[in-house]
C-alpha positions in Angstrom: 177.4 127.5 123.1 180.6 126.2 124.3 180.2 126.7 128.1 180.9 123.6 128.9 184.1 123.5 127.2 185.7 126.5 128.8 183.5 127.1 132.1 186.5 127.1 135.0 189.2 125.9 132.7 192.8 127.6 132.3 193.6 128.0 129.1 197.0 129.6 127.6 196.5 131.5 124.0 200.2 131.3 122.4 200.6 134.4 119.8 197.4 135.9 122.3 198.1 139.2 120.6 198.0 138.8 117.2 194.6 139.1 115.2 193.2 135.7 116.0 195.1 135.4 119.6 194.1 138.1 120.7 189.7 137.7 119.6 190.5 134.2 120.7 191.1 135.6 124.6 188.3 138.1 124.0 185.9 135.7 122.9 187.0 132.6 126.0 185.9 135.6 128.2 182.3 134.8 127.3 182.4 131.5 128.9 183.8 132.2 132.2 187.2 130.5 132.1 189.0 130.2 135.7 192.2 132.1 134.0 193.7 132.9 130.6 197.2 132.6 129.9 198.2 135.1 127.1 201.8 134.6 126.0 203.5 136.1 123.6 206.6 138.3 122.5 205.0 141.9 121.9 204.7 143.9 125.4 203.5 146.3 123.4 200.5 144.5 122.0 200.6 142.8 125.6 199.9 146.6 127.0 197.6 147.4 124.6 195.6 144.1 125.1 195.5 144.3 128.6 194.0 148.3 128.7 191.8 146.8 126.2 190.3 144.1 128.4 190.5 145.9 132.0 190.2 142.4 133.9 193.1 141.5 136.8 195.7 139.4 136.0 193.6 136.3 138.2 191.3 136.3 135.1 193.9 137.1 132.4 198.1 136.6 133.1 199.9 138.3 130.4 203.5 137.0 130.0 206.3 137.9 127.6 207.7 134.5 126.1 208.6 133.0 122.6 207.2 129.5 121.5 210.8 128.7 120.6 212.2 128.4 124.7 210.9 125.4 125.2 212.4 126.2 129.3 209.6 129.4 129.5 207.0 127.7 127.5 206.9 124.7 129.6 206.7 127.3 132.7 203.5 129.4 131.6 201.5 125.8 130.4 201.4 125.0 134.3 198.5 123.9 135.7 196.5 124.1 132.0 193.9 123.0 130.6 193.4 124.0 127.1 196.2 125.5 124.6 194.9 127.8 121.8 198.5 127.2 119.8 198.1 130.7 117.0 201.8 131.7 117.4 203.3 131.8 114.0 205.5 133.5 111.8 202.8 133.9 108.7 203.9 136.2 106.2 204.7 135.0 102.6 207.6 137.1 101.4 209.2 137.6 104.9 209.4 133.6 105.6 211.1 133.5 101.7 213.4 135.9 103.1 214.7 134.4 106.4 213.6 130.7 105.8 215.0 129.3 109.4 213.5 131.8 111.2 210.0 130.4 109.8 211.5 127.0 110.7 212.4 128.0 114.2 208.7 129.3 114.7 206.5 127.8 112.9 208.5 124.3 113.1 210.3 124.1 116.3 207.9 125.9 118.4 205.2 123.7 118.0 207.6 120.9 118.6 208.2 122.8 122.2 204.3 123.3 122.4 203.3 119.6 121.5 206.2 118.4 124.4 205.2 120.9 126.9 201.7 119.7 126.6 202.9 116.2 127.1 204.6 117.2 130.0 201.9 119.5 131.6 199.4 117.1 130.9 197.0 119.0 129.1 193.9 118.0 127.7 193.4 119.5 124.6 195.5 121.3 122.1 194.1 123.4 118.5 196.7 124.6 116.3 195.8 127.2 113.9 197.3 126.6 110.1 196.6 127.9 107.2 195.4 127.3 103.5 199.1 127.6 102.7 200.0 124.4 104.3 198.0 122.5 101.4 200.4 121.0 98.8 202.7 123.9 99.5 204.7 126.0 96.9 206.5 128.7 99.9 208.6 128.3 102.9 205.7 129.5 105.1 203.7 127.2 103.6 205.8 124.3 103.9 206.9 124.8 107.9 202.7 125.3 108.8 202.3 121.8 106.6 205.8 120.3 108.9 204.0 121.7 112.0 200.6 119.8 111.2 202.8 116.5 110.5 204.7 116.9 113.8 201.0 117.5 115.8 199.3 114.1 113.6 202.5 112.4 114.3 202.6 113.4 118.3 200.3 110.7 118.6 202.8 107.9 118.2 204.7 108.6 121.0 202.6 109.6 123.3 202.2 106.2 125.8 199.4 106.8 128.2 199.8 110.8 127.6 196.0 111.7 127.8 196.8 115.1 126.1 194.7 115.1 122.5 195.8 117.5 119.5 194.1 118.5 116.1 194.5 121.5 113.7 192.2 124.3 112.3 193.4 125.4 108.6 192.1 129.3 107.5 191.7 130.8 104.7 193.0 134.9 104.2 191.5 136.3 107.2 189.7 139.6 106.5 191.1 142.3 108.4 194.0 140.4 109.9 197.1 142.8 110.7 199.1 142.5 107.5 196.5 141.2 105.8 195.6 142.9 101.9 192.3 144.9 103.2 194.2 146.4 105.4 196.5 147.6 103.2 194.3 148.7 100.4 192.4 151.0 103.0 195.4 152.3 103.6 196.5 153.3 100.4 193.3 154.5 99.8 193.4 156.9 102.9 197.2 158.0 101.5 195.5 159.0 98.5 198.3 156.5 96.5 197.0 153.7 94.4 196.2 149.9 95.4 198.7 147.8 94.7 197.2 144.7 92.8 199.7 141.5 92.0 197.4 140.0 89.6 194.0 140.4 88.8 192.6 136.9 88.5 194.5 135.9 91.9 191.6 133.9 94.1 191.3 133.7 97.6 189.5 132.1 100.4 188.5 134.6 102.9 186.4 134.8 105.8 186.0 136.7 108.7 187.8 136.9 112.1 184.6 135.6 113.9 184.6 132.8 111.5 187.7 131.8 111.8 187.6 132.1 116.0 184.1 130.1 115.9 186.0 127.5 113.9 188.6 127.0 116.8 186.0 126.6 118.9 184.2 124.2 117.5 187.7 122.2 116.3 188.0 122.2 120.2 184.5 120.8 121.2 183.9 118.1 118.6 187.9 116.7 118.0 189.1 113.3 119.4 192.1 113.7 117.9 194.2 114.5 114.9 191.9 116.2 112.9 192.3 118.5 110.3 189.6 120.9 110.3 188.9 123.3 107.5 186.1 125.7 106.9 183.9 125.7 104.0 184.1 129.4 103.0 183.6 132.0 100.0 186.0 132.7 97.3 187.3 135.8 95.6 189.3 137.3 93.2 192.0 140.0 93.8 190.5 142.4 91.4 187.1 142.1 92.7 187.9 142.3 96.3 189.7 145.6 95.3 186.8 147.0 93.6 184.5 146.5 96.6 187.2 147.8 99.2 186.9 151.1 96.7 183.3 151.1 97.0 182.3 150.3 100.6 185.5 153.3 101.8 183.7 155.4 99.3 179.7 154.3 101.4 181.3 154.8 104.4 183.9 158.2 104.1 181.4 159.7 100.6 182.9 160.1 97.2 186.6 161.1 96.8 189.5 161.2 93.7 189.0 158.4 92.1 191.4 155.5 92.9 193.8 154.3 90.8 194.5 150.6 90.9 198.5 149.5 89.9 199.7 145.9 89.0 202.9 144.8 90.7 203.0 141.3 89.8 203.2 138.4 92.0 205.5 138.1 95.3 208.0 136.0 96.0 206.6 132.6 96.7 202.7 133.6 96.4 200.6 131.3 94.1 197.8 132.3 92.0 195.0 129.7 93.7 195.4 128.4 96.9 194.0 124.7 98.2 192.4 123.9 101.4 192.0 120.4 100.8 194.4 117.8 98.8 192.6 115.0 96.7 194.5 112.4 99.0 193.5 114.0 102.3 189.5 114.1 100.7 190.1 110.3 100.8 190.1 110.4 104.3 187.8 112.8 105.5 184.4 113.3 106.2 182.1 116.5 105.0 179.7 118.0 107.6 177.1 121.6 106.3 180.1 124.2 107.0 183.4 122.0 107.0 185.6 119.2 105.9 186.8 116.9 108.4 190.3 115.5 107.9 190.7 112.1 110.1 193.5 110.2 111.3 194.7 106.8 109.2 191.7 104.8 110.2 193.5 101.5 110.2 196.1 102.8 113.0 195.5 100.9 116.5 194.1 102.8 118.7 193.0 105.7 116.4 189.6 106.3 118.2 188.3 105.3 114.7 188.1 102.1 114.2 185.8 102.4 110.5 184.3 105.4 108.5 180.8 104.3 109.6 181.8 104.7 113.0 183.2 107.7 112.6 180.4 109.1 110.5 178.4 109.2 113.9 180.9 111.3 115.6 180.0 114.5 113.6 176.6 115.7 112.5 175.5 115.5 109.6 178.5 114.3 108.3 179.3 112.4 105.1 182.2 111.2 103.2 183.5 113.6 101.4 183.7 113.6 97.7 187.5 112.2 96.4 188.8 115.7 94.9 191.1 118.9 96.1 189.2 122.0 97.5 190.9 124.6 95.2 189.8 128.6 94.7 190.6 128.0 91.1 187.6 127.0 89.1 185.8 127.7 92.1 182.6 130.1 91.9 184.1 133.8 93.3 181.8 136.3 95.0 180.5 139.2 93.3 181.7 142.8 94.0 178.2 143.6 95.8 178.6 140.2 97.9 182.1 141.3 99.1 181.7 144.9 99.8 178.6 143.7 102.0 180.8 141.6 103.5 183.2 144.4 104.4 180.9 146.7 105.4 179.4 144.3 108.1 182.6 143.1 109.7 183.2 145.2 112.7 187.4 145.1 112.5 188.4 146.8 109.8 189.1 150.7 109.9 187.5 152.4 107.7 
């Protein structure tokens, strides 16, 4: 499907060893890239990757390097053609804790990303965000929302640069490490109760291949400065507890039953979450299975001179209703829905 986009290219996967990094790599395999670049901190995960996938380091480099030194990130985008940029710091409560650290990562590394590529001269750059960079209430939150301005913003400096940027935004990944399926599977196996915050909590989720598969086709359809976000399902936190239960009970048979506890919302979490602000929906187009967030149409040299024109760039587009894309209100999944869901997605441990 995307042959063409990644047939003989070299492509560097920052944060190549986290959950979506690291399917990211697996999946470009597929297509026959000339050579993967995976950089990231973790030798560990780096080891572990690398035994995973068995291939020499012509078809897949592995190298140790932090998105914050700019010096070694400018070194390993040599000779690139495509970044996948996924390295973040993403978790909630530990951003709240040690705010700059999130600022360093999330806000000055993809400052050093978006000038490396400038200075590499590569063609195409997808950063991955996150629903939590949508009118953001937490520090996490708020550096994923700077690091999407800094990458819509590259574009006014950029000269005769040929290098072209846009952004991906996900939902809560199912089965992500860190993520809450994890950890209620886990609690379940420890025989201790799952640890709700509160019950009517919603959540966009969808599935590692989902959320790869929408990388992918960021990368093949952008021109530049888009903002593409995934239609996708919505649930609540009691619900998606109940179905864990019941699919570790389908696949490991009937145990003690499990108690569920409430510990009341983390620092900086938010009952709803939005993938879509009502001003952004006034400038964005809706295709079957996303939204489409464009560039100010009237700026010169945009690549989109009017709606109409733009409309023809995406099939089966249309302009989107004026409105936010909010979990709350929002029609959730049933239990049977989600524990289908689980039971069919291939990365969780059960």
């Amino acid at each position: 499907m995307y042959k063409n986009e990644f047939k003989g290219k070299r492509i560097l996967v920052t944060g190549g060893t986290g959950s979506i990094g690291s399917v990211v790599v697996k999946e470009l395999l597929k297509y026959k890239p000339k050579q993967i670049r995976v950089y990231s901190r973790d030798e560990t995960k780096q080891f572990e990757l690398m035994h995973e996938i068995g291939l020499s380091p012509k078809e897949v480099n592995f190298l140790v390097g932090d998105v914050r030194d700019e010096r070694r990130l400018n070194m390993a985008m040599e000779n690139i053609d495509i970044v996948f940029h996924a390295a973040a710091l993403k978790h909630v409560v530990s951003c709240e804790k040690n705010p700059f650290e999130a600022v360093k990562t999330n806000v000055q590394g993809t400052q050093n990303v978006i000038d490396c590529a400038y200075a590499n001269g590569i063609e195409k750059v997808v950063m991955i965000s996150t629903d939590k960079a949508t009118d953001p209430t937490n520090v996490m939150g708020c550096t994923k929302l700077l690091a999407e301005k800094l990458i819509l913003a590259s574009f006014l400096y950029k000269g005769d640069k040929k290098t072209k940027f846009c952004c991906v935004r996900f939902g809560n990944v199912l089965g992500s490490r860190g993520s809450v399926i994890p950890l209620f599977i886990n609690q379940i196996k420890q025989k201790k109760p799952i640890t709700i915050t509160d019950p009517e909590m919603t959540r966009f989720i969808m599935s590692i291949p989902q959320a790869v598969n929408l990388a992918f086709k960021a990368l093949s359809q952008m021109r530049n400065r888009e903002i593409f976000v995934l239609k996708m399902p919505v649930v609540k936190l009691k619900d998606l507890a109940q179905a864990v239960i019941e699919a570790y009970e389908e696949k490991n048979g009937p145990g003690k039953r499990v108690l569920t506890k409430i510990i009341g919302k983390k620092e900086g979490e938010r009952i709803h979450e939005k993938l879509l602000t009502a001003e952004e929906s006034e400038i964005a187009v809706e295709a079957d299975d996303m939204f489409i967030v464009l560039p100010n149409l009237l700026n010169p040299g945009s690549g989109y001179e009017s709606l109409d024109d733009t409309l023809k760039l995406y099939s089966k587009s249309k302009k989107a209703k004026n409105g936010s894309y909010c979990s709350d209100g929002a029609e959730c999944m049933s239990v049977s829905k989600i524990k289908e869901l689980l039971l069919s997605n291939d990365d969780l441990r059960w």
